[in-house]
N, CA, C and O atoms as CSV, one atom per row, in Angstrom:
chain,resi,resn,atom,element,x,y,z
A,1,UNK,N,N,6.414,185.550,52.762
A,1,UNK,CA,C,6.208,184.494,53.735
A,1,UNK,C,C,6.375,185.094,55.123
A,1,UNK,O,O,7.377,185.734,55.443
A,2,UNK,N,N,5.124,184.808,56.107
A,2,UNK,CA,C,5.605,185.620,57.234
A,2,UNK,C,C,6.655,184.260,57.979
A,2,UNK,O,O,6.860,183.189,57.408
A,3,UNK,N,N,7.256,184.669,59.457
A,3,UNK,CA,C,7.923,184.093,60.085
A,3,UNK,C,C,7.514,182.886,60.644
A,3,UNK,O,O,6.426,182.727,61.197
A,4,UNK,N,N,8.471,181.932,60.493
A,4,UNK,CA,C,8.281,180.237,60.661
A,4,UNK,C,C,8.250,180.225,61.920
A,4,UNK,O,O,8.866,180.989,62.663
A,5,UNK,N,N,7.536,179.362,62.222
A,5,UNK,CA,C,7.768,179.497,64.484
A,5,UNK,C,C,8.759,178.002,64.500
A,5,UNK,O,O,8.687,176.825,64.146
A,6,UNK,N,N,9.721,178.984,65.185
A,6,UNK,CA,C,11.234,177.963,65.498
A,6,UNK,C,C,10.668,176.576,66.463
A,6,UNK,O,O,11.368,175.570,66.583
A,7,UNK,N,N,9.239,176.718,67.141
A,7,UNK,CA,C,9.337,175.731,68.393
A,7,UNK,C,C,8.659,174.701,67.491
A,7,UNK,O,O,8.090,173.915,68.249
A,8,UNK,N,N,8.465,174.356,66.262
A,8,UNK,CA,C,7.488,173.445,65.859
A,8,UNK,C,C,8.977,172.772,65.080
A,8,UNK,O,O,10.041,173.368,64.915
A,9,UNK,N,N,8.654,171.424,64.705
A,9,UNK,CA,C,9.299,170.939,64.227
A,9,UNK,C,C,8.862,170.358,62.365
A,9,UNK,O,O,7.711,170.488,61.950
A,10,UNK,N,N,9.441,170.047,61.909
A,10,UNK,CA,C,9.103,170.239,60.375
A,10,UNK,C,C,9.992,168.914,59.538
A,10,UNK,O,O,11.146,168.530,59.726
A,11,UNK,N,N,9.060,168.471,58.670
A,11,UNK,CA,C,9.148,167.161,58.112
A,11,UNK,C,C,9.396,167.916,56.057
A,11,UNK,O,O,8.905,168.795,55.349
A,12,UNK,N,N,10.399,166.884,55.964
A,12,UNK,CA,C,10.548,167.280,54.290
A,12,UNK,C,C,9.576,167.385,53.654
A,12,UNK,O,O,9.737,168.062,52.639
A,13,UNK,N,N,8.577,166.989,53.813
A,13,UNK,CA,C,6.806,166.813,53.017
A,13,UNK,C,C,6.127,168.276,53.175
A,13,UNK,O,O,5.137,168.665,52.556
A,14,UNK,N,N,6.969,169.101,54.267
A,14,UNK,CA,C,6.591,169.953,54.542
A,14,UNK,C,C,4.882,170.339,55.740
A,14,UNK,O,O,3.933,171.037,55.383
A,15,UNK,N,N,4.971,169.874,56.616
A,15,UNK,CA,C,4.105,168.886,57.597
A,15,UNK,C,C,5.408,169.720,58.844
A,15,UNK,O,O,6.638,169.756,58.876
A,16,UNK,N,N,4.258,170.301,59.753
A,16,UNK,CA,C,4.945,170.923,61.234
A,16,UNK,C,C,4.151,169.576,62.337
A,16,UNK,O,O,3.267,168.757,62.088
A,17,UNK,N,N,4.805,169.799,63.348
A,17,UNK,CA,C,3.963,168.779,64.567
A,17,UNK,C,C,4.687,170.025,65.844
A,17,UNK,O,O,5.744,170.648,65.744
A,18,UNK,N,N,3.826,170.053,66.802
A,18,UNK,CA,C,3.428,170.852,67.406
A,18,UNK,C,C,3.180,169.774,68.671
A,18,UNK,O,O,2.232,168.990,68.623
A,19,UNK,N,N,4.348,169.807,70.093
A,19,UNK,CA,C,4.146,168.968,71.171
A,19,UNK,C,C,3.718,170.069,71.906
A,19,UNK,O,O,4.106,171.217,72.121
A,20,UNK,N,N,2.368,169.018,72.365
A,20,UNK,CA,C,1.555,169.563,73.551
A,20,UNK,C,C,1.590,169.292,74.762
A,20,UNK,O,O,2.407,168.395,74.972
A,21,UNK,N,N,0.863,169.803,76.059
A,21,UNK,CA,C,1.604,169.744,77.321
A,21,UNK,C,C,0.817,167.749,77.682
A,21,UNK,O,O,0.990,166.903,78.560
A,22,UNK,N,N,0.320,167.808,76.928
A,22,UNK,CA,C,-0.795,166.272,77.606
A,22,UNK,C,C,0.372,165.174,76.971
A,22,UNK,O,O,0.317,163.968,77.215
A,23,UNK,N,N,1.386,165.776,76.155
A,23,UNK,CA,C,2.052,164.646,75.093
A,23,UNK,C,C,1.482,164.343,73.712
A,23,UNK,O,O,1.978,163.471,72.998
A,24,UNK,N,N,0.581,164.974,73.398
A,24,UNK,CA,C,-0.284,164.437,71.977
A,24,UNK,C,C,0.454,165.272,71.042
A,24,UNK,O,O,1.144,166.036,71.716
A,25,UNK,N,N,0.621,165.473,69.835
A,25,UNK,CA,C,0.769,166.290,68.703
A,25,UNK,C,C,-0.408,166.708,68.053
A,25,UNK,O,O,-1.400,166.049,67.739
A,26,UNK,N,N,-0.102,168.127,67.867
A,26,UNK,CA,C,-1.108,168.904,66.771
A,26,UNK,C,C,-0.156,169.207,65.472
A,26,UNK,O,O,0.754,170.036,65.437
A,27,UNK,N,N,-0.630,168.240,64.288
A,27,UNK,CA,C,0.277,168.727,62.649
A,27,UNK,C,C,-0.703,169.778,62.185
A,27,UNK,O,O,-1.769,170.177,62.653
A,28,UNK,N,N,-0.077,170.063,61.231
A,28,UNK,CA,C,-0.499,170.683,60.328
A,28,UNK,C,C,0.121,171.184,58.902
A,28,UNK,O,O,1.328,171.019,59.076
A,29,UNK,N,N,-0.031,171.630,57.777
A,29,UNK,CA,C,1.104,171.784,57.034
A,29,UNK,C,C,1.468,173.324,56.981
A,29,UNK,O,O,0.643,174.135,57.402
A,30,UNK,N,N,2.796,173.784,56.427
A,30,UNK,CA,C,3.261,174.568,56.701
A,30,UNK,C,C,2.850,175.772,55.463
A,30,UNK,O,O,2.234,175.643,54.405
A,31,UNK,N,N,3.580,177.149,56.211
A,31,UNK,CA,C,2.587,178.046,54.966
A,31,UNK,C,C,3.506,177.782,53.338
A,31,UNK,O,O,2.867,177.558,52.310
A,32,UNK,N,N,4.717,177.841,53.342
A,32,UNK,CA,C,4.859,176.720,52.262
A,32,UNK,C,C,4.291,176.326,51.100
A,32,UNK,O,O,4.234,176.775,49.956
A,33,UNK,N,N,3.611,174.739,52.059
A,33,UNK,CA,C,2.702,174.155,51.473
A,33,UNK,C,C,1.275,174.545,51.169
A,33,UNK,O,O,0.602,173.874,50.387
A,34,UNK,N,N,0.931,175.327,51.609
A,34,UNK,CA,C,-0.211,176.098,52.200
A,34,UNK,C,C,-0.556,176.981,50.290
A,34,UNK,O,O,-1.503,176.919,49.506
A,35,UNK,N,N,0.863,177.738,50.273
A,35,UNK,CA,C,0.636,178.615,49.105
A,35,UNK,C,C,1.138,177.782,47.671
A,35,UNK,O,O,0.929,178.317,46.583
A,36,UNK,N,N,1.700,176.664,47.738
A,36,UNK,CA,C,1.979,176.209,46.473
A,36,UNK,C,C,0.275,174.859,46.360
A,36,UNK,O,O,-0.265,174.669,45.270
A,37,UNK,N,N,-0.154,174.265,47.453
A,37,UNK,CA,C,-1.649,174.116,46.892
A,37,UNK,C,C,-2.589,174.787,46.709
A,37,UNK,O,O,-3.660,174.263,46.402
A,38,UNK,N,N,-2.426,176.431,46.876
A,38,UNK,CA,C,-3.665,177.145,46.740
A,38,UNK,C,C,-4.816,177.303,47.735
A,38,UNK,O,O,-4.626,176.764,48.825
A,39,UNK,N,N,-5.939,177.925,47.564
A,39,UNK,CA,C,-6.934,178.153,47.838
A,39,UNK,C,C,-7.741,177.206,48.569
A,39,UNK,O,O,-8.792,177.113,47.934
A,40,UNK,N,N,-7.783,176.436,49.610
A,40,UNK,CA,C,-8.518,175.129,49.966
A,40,UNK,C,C,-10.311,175.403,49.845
A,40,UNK,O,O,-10.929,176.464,49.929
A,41,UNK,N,N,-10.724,174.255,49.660
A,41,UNK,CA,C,-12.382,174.231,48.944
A,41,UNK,C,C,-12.888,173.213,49.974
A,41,UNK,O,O,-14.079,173.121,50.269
A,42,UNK,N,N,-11.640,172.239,50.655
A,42,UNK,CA,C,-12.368,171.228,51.319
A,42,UNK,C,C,-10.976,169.810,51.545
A,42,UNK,O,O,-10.134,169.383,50.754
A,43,UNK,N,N,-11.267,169.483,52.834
A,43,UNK,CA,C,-10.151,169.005,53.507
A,43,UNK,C,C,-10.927,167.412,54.309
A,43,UNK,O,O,-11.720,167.293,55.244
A,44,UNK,N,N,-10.358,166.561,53.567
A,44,UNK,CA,C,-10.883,165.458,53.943
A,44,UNK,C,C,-10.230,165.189,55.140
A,44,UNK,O,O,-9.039,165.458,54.988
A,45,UNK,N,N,-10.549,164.630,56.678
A,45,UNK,CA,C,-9.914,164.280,57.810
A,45,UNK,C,C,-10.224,163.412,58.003
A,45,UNK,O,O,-11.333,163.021,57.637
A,46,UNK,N,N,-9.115,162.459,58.892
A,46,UNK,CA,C,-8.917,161.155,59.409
A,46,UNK,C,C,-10.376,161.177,60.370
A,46,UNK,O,O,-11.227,162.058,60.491
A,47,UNK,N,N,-10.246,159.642,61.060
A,47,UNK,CA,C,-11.612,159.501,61.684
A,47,UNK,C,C,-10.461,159.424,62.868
A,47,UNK,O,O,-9.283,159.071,62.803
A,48,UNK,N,N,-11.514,160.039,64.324
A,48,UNK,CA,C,-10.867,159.797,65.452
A,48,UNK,C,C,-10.814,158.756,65.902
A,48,UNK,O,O,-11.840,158.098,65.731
A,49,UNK,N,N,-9.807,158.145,66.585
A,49,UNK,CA,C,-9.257,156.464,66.746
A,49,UNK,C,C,-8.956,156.017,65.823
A,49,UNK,O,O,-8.704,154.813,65.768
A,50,UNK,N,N,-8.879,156.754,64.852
A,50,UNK,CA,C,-8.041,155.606,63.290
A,50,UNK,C,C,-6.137,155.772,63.932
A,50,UNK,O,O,-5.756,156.717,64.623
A,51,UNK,N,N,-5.242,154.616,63.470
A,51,UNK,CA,C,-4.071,154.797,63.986
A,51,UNK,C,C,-3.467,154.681,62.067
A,51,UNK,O,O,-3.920,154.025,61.129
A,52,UNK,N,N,-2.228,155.705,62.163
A,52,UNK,CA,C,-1.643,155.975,61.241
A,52,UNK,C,C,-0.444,155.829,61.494
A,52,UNK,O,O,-0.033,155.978,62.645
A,53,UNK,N,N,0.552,155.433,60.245
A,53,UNK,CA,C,2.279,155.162,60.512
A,53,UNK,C,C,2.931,156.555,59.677
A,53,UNK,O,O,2.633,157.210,58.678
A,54,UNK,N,N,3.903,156.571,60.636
A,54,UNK,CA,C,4.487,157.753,59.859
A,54,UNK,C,C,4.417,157.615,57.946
A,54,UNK,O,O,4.776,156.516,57.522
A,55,UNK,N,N,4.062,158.472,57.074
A,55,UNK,CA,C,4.374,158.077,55.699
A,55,UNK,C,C,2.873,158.201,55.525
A,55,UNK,O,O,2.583,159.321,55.105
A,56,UNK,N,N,1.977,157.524,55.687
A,56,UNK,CA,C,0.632,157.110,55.484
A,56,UNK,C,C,0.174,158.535,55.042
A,56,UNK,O,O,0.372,159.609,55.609
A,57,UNK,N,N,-0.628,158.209,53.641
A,57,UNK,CA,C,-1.457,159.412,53.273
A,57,UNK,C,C,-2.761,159.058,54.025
A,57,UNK,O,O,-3.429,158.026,53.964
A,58,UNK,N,N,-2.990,160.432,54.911
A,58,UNK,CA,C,-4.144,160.764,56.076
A,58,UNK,C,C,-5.290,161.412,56.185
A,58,UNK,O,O,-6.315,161.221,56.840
A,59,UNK,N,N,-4.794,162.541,55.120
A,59,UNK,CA,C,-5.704,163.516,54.687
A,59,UNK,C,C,-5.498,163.954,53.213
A,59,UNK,O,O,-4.479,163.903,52.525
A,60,UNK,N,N,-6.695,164.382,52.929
A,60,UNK,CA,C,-7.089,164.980,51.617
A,60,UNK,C,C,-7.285,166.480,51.652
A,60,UNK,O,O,-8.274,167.116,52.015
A,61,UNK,N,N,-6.067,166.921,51.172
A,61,UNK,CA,C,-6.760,168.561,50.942
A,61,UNK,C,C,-7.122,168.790,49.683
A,61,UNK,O,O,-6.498,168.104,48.872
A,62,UNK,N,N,-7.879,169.483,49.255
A,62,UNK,CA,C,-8.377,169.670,47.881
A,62,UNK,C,C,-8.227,171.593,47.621
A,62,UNK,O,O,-8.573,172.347,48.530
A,63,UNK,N,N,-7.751,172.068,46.458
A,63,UNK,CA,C,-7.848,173.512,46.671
A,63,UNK,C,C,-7.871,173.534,45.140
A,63,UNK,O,O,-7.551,172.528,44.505
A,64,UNK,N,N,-8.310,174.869,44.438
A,64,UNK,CA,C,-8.316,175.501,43.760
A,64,UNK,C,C,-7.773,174.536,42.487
A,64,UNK,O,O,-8.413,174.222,41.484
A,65,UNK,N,N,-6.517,174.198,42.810
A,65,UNK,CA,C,-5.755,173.794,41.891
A,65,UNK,C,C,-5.383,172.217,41.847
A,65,UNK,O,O,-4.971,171.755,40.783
A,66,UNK,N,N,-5.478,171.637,42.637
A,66,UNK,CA,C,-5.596,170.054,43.010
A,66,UNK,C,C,-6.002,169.544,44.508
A,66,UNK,O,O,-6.076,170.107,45.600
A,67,UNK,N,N,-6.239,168.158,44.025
A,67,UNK,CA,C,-6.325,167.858,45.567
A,67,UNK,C,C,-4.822,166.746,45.501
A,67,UNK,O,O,-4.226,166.115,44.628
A,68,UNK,N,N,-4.708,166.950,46.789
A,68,UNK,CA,C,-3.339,166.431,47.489
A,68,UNK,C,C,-3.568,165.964,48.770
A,68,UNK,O,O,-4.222,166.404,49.716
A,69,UNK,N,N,-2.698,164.701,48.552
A,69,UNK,CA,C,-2.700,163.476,50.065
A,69,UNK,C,C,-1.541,164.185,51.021
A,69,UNK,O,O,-0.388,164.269,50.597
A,70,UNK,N,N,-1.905,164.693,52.331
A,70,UNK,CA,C,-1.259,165.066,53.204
A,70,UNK,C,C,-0.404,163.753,54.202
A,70,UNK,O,O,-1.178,163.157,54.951
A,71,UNK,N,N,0.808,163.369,54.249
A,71,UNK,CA,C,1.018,162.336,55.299
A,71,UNK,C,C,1.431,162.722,56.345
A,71,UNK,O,O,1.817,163.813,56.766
A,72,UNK,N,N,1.304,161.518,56.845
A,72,UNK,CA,C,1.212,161.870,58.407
A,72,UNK,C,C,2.936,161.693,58.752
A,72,UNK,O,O,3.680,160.794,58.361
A,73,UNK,N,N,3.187,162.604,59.417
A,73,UNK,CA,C,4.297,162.686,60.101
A,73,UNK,C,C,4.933,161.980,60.908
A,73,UNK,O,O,6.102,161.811,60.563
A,74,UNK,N,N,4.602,161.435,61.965
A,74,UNK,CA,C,4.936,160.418,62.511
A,74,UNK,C,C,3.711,159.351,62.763
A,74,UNK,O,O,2.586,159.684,62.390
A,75,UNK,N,N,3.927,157.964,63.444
A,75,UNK,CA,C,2.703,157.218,63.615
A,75,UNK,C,C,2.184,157.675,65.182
A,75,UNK,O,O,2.721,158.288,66.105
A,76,UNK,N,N,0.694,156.971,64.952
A,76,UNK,CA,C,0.213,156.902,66.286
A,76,UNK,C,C,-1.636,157.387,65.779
A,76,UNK,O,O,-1.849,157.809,64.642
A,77,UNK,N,N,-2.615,157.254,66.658
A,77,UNK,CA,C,-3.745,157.408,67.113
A,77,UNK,C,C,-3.990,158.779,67.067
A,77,UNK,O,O,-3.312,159.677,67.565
A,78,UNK,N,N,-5.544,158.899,66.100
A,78,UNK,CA,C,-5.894,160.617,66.054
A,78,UNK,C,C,-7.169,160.443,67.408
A,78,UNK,O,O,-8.136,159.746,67.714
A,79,UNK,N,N,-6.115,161.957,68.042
A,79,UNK,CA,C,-7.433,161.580,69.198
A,79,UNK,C,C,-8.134,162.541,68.970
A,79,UNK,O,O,-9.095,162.701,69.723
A,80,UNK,N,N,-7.943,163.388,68.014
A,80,UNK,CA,C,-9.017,164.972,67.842
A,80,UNK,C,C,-8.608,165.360,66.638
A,80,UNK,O,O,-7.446,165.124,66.305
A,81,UNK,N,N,-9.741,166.212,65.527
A,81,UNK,CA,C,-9.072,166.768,64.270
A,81,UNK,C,C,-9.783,168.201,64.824
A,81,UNK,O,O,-10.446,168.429,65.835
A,82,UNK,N,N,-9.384,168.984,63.806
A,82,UNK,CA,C,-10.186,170.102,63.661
A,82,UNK,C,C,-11.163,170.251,62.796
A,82,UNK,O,O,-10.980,170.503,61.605
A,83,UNK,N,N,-12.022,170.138,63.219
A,83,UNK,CA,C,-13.702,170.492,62.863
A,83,UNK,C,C,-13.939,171.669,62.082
A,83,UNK,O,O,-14.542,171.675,61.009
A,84,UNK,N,N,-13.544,172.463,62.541
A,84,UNK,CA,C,-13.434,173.647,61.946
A,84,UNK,C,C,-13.445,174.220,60.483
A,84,UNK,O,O,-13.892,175.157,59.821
A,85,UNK,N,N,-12.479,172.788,60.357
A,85,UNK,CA,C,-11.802,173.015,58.539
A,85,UNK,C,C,-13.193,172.830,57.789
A,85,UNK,O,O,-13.572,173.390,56.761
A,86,UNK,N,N,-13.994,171.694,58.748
A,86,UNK,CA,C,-15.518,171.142,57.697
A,86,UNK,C,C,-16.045,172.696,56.644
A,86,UNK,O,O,-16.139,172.807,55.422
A,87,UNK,N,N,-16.273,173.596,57.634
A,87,UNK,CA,C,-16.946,174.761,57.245
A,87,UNK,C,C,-15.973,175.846,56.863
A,87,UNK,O,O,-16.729,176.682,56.367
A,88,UNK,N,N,-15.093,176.203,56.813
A,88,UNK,CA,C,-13.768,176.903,56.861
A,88,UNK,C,C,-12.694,175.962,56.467
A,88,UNK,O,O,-11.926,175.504,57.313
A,89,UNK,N,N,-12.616,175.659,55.208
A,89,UNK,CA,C,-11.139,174.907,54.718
A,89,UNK,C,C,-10.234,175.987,55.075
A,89,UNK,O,O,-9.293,175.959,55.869
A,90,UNK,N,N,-10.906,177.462,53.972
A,90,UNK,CA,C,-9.780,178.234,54.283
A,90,UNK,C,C,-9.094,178.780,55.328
A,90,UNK,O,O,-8.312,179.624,54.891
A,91,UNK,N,N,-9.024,178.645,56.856
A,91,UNK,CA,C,-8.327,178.200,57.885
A,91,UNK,C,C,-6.955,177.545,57.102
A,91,UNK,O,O,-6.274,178.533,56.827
A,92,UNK,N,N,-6.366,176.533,56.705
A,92,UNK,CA,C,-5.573,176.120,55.926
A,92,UNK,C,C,-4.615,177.692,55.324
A,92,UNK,O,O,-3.464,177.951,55.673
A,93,UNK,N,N,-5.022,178.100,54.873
A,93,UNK,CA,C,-4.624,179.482,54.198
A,93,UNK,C,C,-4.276,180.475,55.118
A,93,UNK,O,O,-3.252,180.490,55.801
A,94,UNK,N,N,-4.971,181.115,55.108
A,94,UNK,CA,C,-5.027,182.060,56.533
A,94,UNK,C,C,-4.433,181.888,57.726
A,94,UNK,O,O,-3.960,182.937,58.163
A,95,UNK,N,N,-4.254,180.747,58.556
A,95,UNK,CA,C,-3.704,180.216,59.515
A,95,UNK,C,C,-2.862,179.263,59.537
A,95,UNK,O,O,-3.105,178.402,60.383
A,96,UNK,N,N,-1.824,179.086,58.814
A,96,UNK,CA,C,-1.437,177.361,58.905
A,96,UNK,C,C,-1.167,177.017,60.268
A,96,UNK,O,O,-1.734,176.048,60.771
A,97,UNK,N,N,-0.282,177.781,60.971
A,97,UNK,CA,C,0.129,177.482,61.850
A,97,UNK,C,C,-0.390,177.362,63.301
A,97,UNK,O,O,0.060,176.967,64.376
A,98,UNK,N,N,-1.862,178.028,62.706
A,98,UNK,CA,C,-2.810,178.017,64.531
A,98,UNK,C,C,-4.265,177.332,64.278
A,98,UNK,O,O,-4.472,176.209,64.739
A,99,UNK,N,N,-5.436,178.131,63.419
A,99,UNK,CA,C,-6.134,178.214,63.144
A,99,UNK,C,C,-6.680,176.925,62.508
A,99,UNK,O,O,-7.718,176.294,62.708
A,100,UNK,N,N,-5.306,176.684,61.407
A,100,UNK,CA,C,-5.559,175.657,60.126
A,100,UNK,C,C,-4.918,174.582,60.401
A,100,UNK,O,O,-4.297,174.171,59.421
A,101,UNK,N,N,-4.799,173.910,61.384
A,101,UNK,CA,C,-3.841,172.622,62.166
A,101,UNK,C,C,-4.963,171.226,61.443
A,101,UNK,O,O,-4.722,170.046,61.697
């Protein structure tokens, strides 16, 4: 496991949130979670302006070995996902912590 970055904060579900300078949060899950779901194939994301409560399953990751409901960490309004994942799940893998948010 490489090194956890101390400035993110981290939820038992295993779920980081990441405060940004505008006030918004960037989650993502941690490498962790990352290596006990495997291989990602495809990552279902929230719609922007959907509002979520902390707890709420948000996302769908799907990998190798199952798919699994990601919740959301705290509540509030998605104002941006990463796009990225559409074409590149594996971002998820490779990056949890930058790349794979």
């Amino acid at each position: 496991m490489s090194n956890v970055p101390a400035e993110l904060k981290y939820s038992k579900e295993h779920e980081w949130l990441r405060k940004e300078a505008d006030g918004t949060y960037t989650v993502g899950i941690t490498e962790h979670a990352q290596e006990l779901l495997g291989d990602m194939v495809f990552v279902d994301l929230p719609e922007v302006g959907a509002t979520v409560s902390a707890g709420d399953d948000c996302v769908v990751a799907e990998s190798v070995k199952a798919a699994s409901d990601i919740y959301a960490p705290v509540s509030g309004e998605i104002v941006a996902v990463n796009d990225a994942l559409s074409d590149s799940p594996e971002l998820v893998n490779s990056e949890p912590y930058a790349g794979g948010w």
